[in-house]
C-alpha positions in Angstrom: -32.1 149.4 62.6 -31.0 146.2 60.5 -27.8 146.3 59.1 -28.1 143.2 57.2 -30.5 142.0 54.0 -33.5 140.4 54.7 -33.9 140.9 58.5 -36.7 143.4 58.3 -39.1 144.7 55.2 -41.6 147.8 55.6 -44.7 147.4 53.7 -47.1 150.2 53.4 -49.6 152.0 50.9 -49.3 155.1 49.4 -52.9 156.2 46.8 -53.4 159.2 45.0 -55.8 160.2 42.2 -55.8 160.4 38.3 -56.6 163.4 36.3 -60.0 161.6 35.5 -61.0 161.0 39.3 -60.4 157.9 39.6 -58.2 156.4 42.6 -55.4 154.1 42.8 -53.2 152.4 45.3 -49.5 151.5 45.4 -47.6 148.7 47.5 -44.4 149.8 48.4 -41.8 146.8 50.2 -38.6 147.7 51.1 -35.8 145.6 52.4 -35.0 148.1 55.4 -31.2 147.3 56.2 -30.6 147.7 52.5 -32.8 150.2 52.0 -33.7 148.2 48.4 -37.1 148.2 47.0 -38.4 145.1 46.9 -41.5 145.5 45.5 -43.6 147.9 43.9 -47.4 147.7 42.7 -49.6 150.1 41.0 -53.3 149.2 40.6 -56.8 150.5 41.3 -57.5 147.8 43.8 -54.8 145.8 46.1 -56.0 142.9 47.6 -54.9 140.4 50.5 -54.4 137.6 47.9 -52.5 140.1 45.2 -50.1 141.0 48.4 -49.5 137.5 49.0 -48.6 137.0 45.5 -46.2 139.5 45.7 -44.4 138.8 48.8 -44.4 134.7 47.3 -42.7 136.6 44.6 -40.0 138.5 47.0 -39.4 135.3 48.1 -38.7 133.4 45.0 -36.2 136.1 43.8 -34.2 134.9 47.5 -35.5 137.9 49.2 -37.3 136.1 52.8 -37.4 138.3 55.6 -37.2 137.6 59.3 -39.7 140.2 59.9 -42.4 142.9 58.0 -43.4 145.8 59.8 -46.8 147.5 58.2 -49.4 148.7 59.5 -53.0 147.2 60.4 -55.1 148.1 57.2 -57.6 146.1 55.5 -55.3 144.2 53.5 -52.9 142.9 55.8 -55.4 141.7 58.1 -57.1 139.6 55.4 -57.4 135.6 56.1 -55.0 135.5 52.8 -52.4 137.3 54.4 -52.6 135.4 58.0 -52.4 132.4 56.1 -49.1 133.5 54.3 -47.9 134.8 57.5 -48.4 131.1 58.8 -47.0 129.4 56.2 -44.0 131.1 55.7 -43.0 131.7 59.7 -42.7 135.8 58.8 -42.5 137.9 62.3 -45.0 140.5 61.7 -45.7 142.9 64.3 -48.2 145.8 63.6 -47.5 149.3 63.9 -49.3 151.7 67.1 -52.6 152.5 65.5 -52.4 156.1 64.4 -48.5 155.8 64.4 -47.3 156.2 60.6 -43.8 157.5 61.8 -43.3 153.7 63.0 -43.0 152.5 60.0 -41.4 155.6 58.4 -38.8 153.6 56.3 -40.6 152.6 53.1 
């Protein structure tokens, strides 16, 4: 377990649905030796490229972790996302398939 800021980040997805049906998705990314939130977004669809933003947006604020830990959905497997991973020399391990308790800090 980090003890320090900005060794490790969990990243993950939590969705539910609105009264009206419809569905939507929230990134959660927390700084896990702080236990801060680093980042939280609510929308109906969450992209590769708008998770990118986001973490270029962690980053700005001084917020660059060593490593993210997340699982291996849709979105973090995207090409925009192993681009950003290139660029910005980010460890990022996946999580066992079928494994949620893994990442069980955000």
């Amino acid at each position: 377990m980090p003890q320090q800021p900005n060794q490790r980040c969990s990243l993950d997805f939590v969705s539910d649905t609105l009264e009206d049906g419809r569905r939507f998705r929230l990134l959660v990314v927390a700084d896990d030796g702080t236990r801060e939130c680093l980042a939280l977004m609510v929308d109906t669809s969450l992209s590769g490229q708008r998770v990118a933003r986001e973490l270029d947006r962690i980053i700005a604020s001084g917020d660059k972790p060593l490593m993210i830990v997340s699982d291996n959905g849709t979105e973090l497997t995207s090409h925009a996302i192993l681009r950003w991973q290139a660029e910005h020399a980010v460890a990022w391990p996946d999580i066992a398939p079928g494994k949620p308790q893994q990442n069980g800090l955000v």
